[in-house]
Short mmCIF file of the C-alpha atoms (twelve columns), coordinates in Angstrom:
data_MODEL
# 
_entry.id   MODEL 
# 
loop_
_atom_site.group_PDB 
_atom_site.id 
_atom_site.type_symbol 
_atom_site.label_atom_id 
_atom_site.label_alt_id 
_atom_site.label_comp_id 
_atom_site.label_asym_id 
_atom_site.label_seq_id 
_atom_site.Cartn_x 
_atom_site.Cartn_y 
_atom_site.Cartn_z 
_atom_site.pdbx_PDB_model_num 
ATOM 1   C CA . UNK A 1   -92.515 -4.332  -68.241  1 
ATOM 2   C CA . UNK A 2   -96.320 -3.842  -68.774  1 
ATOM 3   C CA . UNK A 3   -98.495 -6.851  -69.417  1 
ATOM 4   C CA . UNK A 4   -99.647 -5.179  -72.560  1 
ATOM 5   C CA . UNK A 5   -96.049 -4.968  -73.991  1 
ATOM 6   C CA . UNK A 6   -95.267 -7.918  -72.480  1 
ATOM 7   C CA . UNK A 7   -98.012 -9.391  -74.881  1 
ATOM 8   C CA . UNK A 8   -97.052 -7.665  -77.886  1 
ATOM 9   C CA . UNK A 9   -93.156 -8.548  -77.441  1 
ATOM 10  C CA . UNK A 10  -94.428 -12.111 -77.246  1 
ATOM 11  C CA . UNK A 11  -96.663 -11.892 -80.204  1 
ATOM 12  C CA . UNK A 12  -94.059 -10.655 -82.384  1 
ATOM 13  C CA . UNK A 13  -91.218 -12.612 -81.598  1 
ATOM 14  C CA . UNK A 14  -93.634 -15.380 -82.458  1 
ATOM 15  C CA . UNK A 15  -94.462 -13.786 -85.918  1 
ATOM 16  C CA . UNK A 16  -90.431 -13.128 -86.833  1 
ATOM 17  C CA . UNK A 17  -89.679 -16.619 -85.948  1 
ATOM 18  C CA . UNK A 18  -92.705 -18.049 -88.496  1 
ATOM 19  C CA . UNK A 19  -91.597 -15.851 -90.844  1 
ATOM 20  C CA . UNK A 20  -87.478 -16.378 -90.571  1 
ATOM 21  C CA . UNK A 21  -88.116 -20.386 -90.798  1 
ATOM 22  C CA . UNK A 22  -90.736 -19.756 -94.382  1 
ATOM 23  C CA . UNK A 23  -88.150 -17.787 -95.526  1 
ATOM 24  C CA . UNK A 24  -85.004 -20.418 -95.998  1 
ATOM 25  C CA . UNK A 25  -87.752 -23.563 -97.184  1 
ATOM 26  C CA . UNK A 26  -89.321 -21.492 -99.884  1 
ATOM 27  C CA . UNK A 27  -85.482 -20.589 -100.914 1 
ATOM 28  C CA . UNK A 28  -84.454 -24.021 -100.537 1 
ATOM 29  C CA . UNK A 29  -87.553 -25.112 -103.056 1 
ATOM 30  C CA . UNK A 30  -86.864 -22.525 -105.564 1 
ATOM 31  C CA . UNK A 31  -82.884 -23.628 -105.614 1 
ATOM 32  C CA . UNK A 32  -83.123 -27.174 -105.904 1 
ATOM 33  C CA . UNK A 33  -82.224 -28.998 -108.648 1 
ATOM 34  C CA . UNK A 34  -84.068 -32.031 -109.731 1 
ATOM 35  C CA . UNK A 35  -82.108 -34.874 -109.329 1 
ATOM 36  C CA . UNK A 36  -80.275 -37.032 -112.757 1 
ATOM 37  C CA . UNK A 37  -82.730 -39.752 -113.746 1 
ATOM 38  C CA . UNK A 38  -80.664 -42.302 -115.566 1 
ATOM 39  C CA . UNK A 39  -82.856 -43.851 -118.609 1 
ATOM 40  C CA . UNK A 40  -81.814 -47.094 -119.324 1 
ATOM 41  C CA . UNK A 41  -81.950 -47.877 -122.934 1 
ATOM 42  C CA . UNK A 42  -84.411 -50.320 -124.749 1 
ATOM 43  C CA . UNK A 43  -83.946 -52.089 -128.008 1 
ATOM 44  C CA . UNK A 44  -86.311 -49.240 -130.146 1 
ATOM 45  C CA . UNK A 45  -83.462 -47.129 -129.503 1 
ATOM 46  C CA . UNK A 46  -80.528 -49.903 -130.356 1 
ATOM 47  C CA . UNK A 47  -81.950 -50.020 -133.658 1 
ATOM 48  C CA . UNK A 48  -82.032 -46.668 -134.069 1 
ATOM 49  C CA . UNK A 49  -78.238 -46.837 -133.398 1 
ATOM 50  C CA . UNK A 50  -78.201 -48.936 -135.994 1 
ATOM 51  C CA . UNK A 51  -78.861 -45.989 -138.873 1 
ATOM 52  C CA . UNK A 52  -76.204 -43.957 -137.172 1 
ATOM 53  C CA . UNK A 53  -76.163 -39.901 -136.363 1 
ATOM 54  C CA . UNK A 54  -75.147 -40.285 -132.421 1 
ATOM 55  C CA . UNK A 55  -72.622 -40.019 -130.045 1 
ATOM 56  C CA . UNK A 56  -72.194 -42.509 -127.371 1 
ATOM 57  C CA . UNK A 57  -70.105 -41.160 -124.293 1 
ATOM 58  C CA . UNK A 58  -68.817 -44.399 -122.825 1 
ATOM 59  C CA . UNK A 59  -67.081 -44.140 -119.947 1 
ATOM 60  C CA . UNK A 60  -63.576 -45.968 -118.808 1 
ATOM 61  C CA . UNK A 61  -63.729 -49.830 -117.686 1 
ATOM 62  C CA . UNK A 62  -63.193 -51.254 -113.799 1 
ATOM 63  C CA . UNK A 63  -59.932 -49.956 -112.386 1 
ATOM 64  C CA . UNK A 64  -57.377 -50.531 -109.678 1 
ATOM 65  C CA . UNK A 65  -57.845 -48.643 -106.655 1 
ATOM 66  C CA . UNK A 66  -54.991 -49.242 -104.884 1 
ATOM 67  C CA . UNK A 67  -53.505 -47.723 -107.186 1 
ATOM 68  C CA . UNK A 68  -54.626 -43.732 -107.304 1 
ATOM 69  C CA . UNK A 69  -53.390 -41.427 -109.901 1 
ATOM 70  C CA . UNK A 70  -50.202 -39.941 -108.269 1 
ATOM 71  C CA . UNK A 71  -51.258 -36.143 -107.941 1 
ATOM 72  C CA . UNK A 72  -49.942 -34.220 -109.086 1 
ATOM 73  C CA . UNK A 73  -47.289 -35.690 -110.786 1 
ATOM 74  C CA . UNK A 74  -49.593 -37.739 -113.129 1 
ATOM 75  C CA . UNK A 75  -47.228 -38.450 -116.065 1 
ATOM 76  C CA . UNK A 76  -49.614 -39.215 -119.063 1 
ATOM 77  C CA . UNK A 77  -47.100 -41.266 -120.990 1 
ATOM 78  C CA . UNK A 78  -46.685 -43.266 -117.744 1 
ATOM 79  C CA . UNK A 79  -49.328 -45.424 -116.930 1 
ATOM 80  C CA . UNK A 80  -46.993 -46.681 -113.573 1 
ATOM 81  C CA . UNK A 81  -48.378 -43.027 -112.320 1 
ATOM 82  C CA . UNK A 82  -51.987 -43.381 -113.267 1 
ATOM 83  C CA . UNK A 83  -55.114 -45.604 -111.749 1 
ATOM 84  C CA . UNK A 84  -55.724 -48.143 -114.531 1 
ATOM 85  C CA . UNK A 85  -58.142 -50.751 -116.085 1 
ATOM 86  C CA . UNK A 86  -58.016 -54.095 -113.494 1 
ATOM 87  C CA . UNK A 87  -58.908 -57.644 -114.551 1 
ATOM 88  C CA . UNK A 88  -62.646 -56.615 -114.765 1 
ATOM 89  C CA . UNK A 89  -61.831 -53.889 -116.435 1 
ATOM 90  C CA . UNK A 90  -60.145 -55.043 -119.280 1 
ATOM 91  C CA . UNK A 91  -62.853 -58.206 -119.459 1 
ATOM 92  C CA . UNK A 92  -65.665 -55.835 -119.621 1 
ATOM 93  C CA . UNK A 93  -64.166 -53.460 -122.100 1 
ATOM 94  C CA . UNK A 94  -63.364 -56.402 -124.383 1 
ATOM 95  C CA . UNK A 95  -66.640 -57.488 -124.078 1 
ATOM 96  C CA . UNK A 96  -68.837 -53.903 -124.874 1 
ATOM 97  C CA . UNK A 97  -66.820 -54.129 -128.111 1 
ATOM 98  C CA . UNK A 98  -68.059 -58.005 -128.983 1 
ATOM 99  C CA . UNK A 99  -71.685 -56.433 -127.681 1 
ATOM 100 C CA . UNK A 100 -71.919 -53.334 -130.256 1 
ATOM 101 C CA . UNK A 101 -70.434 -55.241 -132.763 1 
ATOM 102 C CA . UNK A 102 -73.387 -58.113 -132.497 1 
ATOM 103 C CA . UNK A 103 -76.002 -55.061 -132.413 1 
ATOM 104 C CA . UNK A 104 -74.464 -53.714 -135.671 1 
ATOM 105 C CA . UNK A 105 -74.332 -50.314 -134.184 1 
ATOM 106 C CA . UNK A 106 -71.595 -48.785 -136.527 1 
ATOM 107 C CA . UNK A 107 -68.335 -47.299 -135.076 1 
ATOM 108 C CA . UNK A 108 -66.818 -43.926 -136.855 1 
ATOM 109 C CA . UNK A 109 -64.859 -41.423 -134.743 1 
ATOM 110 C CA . UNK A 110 -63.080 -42.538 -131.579 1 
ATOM 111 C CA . UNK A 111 -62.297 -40.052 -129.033 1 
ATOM 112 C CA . UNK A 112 -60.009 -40.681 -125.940 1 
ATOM 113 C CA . UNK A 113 -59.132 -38.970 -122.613 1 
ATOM 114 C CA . UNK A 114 -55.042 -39.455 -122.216 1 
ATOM 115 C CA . UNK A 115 -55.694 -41.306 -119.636 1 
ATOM 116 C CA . UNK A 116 -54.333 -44.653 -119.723 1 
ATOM 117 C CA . UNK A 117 -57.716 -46.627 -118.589 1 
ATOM 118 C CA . UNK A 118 -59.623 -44.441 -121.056 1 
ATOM 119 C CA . UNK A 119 -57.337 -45.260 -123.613 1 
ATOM 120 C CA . UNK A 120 -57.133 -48.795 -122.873 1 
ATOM 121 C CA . UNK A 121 -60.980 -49.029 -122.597 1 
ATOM 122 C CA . UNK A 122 -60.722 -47.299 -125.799 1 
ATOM 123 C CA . UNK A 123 -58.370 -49.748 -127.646 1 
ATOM 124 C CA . UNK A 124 -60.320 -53.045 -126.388 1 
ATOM 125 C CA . UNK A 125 -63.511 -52.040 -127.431 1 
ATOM 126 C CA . UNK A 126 -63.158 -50.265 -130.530 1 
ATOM 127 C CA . UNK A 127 -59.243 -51.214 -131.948 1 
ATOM 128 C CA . UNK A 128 -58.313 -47.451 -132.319 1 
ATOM 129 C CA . UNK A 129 -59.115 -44.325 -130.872 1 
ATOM 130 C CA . UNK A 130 -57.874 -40.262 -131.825 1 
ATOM 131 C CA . UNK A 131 -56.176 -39.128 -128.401 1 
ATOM 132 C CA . UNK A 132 -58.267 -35.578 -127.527 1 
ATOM 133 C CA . UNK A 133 -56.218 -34.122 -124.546 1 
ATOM 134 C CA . UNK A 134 -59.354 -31.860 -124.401 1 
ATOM 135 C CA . UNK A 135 -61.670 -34.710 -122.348 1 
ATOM 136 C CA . UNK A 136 -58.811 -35.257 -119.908 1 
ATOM 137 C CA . UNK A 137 -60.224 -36.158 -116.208 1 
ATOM 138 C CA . UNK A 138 -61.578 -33.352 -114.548 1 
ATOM 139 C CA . UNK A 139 -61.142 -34.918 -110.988 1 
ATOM 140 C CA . UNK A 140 -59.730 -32.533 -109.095 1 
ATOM 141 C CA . UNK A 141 -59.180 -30.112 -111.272 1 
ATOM 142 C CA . UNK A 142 -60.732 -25.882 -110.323 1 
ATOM 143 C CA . UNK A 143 -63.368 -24.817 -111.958 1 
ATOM 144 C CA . UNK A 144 -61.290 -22.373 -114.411 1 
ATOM 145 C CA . UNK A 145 -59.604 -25.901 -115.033 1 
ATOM 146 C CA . UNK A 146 -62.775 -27.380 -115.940 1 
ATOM 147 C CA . UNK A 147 -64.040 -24.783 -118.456 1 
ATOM 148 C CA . UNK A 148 -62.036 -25.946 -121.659 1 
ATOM 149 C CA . UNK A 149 -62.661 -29.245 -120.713 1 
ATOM 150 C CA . UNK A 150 -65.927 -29.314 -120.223 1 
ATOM 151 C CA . UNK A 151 -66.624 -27.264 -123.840 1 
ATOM 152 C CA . UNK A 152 -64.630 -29.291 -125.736 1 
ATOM 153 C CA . UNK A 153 -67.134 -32.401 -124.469 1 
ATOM 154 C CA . UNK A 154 -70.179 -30.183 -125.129 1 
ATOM 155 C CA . UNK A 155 -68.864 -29.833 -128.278 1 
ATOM 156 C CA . UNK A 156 -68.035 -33.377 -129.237 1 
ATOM 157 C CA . UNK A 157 -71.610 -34.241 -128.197 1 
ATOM 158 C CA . UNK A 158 -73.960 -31.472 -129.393 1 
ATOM 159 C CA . UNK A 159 -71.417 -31.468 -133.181 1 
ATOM 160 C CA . UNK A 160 -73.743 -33.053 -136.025 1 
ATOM 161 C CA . UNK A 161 -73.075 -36.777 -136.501 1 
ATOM 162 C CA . UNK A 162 -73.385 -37.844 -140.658 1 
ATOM 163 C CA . UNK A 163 -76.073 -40.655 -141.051 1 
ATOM 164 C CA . UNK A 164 -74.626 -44.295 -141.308 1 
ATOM 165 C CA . UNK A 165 -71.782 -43.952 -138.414 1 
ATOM 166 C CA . UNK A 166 -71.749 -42.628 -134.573 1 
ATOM 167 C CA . UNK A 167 -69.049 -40.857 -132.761 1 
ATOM 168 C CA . UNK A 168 -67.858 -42.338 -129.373 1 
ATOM 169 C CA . UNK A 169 -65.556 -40.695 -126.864 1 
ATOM 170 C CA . UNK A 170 -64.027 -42.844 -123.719 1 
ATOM 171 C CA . UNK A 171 -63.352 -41.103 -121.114 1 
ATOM 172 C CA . UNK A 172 -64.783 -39.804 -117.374 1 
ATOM 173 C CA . UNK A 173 -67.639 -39.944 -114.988 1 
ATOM 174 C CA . UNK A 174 -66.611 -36.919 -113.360 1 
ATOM 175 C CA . UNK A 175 -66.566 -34.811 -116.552 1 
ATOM 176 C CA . UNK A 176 -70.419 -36.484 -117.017 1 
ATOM 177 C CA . UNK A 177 -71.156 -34.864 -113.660 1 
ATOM 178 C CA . UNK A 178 -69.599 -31.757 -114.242 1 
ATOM 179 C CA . UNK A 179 -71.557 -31.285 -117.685 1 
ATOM 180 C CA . UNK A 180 -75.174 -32.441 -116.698 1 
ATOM 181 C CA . UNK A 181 -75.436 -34.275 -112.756 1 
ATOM 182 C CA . UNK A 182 -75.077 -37.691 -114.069 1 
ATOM 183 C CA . UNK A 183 -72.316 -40.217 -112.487 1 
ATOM 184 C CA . UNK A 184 -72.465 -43.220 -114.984 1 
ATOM 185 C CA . UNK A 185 -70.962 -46.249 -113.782 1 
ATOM 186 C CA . UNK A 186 -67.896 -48.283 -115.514 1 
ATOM 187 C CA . UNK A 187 -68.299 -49.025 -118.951 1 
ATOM 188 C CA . UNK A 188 -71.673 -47.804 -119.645 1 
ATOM 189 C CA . UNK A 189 -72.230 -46.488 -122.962 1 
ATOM 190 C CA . UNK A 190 -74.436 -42.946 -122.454 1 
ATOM 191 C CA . UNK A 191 -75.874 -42.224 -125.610 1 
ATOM 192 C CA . UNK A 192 -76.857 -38.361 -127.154 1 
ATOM 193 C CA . UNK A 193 -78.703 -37.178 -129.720 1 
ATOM 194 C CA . UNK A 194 -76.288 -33.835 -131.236 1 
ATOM 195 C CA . UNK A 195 -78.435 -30.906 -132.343 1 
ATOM 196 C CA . UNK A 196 -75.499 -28.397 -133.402 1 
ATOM 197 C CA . UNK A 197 -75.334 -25.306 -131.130 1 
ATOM 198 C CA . UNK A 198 -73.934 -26.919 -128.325 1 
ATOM 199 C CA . UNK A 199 -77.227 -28.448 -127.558 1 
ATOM 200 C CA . UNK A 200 -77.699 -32.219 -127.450 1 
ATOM 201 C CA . UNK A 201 -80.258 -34.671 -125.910 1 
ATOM 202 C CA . UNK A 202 -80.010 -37.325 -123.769 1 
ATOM 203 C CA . UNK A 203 -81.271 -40.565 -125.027 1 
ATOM 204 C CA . UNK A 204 -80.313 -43.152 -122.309 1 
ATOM 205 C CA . UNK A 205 -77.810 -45.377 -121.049 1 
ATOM 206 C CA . UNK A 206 -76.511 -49.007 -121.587 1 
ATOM 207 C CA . UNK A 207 -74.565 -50.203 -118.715 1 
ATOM 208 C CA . UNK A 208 -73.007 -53.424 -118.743 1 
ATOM 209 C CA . UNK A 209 -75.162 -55.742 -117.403 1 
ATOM 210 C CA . UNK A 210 -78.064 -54.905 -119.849 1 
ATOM 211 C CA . UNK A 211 -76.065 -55.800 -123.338 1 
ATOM 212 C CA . UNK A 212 -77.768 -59.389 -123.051 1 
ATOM 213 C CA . UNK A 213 -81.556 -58.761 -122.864 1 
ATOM 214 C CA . UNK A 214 -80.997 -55.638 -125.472 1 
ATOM 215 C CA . UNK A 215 -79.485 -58.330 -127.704 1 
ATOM 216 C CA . UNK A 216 -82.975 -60.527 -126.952 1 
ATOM 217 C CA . UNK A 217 -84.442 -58.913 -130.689 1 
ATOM 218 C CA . UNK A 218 -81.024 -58.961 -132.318 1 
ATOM 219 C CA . UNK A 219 -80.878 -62.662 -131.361 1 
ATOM 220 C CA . UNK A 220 -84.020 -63.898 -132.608 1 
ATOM 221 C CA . UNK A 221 -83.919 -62.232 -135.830 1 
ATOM 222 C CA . UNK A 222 -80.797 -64.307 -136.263 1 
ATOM 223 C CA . UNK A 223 -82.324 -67.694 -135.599 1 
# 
C-alpha cells in the first residue's frame, strides 16, 4: 500500500472513531432524565395543610422482610401470604396519626392498597380507610399490569380536593416510582397539589423523622 493511502486510511479511521464516540455522549445527554429531587416539607406548607384542598400519598409503615409476599399466590384476605407492618412499623404508623392530628391537618377520604401493611398503616394512622383495589402494589407486576394502576393513582392525585379536608391514600413506593421517579421511604407522607386533568404538583415530603421540628411553630403557639 502507498504511503499516500496509507496516510489517508489513517486519517480517516481517526475521523470515524471521533465521530462514532460524539455520537453515543450527545445521545446519552439528550436521553437522560434528571434525577427525583425529594423536597422536604417546611412548616409554611403544614399550615397550608391546615385549610385543606390536598392529597397526601403516604406510603406503608416498616415491614418484615423475612417474610416476602408469596408470589404469586398472594392471597389478599390472607395476610399469612403477604410481607407486613413489623414492630417499627406499626409504632411509626401509630405515631404519623398522633403527628397530623397535633398539626390539625384535617383527614377526609382514606384510600388503601389491599395490601395488608397498607391497610394496617392505614387503620393506625387514620382509624378507617375505603379499600381501592386500584393502588394495589405494582412490584412485579408488566407494564400492561401497571397501566390501570398507575391511572387510577394519577387520578386520585390530580382529582380536585374541596377546601377544609385532604384526601390521603396508603399504599406503595413502587407505584411512586412508576408514576414520577420518586422512591419515598416508609411512612413518609408525599404531599400534591390536584389541578383536575390528571395533572397535579408536587409539594414535598414529610418523612418520619421530621414530624418534631415541623411541630416547632405548632408547639409554641400552644404555650
Amino acid at each position: 500500500m502507498s504511503p499516500l493511502r496509507t496516510a489517508t486510511l489513517s486519517l480517516f479511521t481517526t475521523l470515524l472513531v471521533s465521530v462514532l464516540s460524539f455520537i453515543p455522549t450527545a445521545h446519552a445527554n439528550d436521553s437522560a432524565k434528571p434525577e427525583f429531587q425529594e423536597k422536604i416539607a417546611n412548616p409554611q406548607l403544614l399550615t397550608q395543610l391546615k385549610q385543606g384542598g390536598f392529597v397526601l400519598y403516604m406510603r406503608h409503615g416498616n415491614t418484615d422482610n423475612s417474610r416476602p409476599d408469596r408470589v404469586p399466590s398472594v392471597d389478599l384476605n390472607d395476610c399469612n401470604t403477604q410481607r407486613v407492618l413489623n414492630e417499627l412499623g406499626q409504632t411509626v404508623t401509630k405515631q404519623v396519626g398522633v403527628y397530623v392530628r397535633q398539626a390539625g391537618i384535617p383527614v377526609g377520604e382514606v384510600f388503601s392498597s389491599p395490601m395488608c401493611r397498607a391497610k394496617n398503616s392505614a387503620l393506625n394512622a387514620f382509624g378507617h380507610f375505603t379499600l381501592e383495589p386500584a393502588i394495589m402494589y405494582t412490584g412485579g407486576m408488566t407494564s400492561a399490569q401497571k397501566k390501570p394502576v398507575l391511572a387510577k393513582t394519577r387520578e386520585l392525585i390530580s382529582k380536585p380536593v374541596a377546601p377544609g379536608t385532604n384526601r390521603f391514600l396508603v399504599a406503595h413506593a413502587p407505584n411512586m416510582m412508576d408514576l414520577m421517579g420518586y422512591f419515598p421511604k416508609e411512612a413518609t407522607l408525599v404531599i400534591f397539589k390536584p389541578k383536575g386533568h390528571s395533572q397535579f404538583d408536587y409539594l414535598g415530603s414529610i418523612r418520619p423523622q421530621d414530624w418534631s421540628e415541623l411541630l416547632k411553630p405548632t408547639a409554641a403557639t400552644r404555650e
